[in-house]
N, C-alpha and C positions, 0 to 999 in steps of 0.2 A: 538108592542105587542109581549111578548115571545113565546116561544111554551108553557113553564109552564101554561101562561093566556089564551092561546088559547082553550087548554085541558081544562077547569075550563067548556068551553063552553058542554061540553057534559051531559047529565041528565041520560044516563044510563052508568051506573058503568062497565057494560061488554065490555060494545065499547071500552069505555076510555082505558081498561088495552088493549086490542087487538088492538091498535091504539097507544098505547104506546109499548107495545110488539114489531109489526110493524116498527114503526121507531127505534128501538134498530136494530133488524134483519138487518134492509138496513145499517143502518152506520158500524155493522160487517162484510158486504159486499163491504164496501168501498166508500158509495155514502155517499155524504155531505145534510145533514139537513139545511136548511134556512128557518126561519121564513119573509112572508113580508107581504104585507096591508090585511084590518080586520081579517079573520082566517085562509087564506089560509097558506101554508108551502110547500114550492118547493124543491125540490128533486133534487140533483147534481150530473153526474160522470163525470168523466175527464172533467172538466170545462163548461159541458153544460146541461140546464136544462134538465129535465129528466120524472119528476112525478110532477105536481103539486093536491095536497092535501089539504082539510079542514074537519075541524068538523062538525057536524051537531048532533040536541038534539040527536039523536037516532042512526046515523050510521055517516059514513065518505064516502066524494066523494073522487074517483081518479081518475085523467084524466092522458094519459099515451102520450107520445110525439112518436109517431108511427115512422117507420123503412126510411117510405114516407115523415118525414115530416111534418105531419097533426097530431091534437091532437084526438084520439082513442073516445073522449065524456067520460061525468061525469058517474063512475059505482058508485051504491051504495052499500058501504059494510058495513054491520052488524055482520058479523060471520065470523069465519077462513075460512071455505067454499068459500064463498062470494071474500075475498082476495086471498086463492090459485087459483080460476080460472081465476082471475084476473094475477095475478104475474105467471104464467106458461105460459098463452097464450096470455102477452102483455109484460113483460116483462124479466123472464129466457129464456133469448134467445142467 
């Protein structure tokens, strides 16, 4: 499934663009986009997985691959809000 199909999965129109927004942001950061099985999308930097991502009707999970190691557990984000205090205190670091 592409990410184009993935994206179809969401029902509200504000996620989808902040989730598309989103993954524009990181790839002009440098990190590699990969779509893989039902709707998840994993997140790449120098060769190692990083962020794995999916849709949901109403907001998007991101699990974040901690500093340890260990995956950080699924936040749920529906808002810019939502994703800066995710992306400040798990991963601009």
């Amino acid at each position: 499934m592409s990410i184009a199909d993935k994206k179809k999965y969401f029902e509200d129109a504000k996620v989808k663009k902040l989730f598309e927004e989103i993954l524009e942001e990181l790839q002009e950061l440098g990190f590699e986009i990969k779509p893989v099985s039902n709707l998840a999308i994993t997140v790449w930097y120098l060769g190692k997985r990083f962020i794995w991502m999916a849709p949901r009707k109403r907001h998007f999970v991101v699990n974040v691959l901690s500093a340890s190691g260990g995956w950080t557990g699924g936040e749920k984000i529906s808002n810019r809000k939502d994703w800066n205090k995710v992306f400040n205190s798990q991963i601009k670091k």
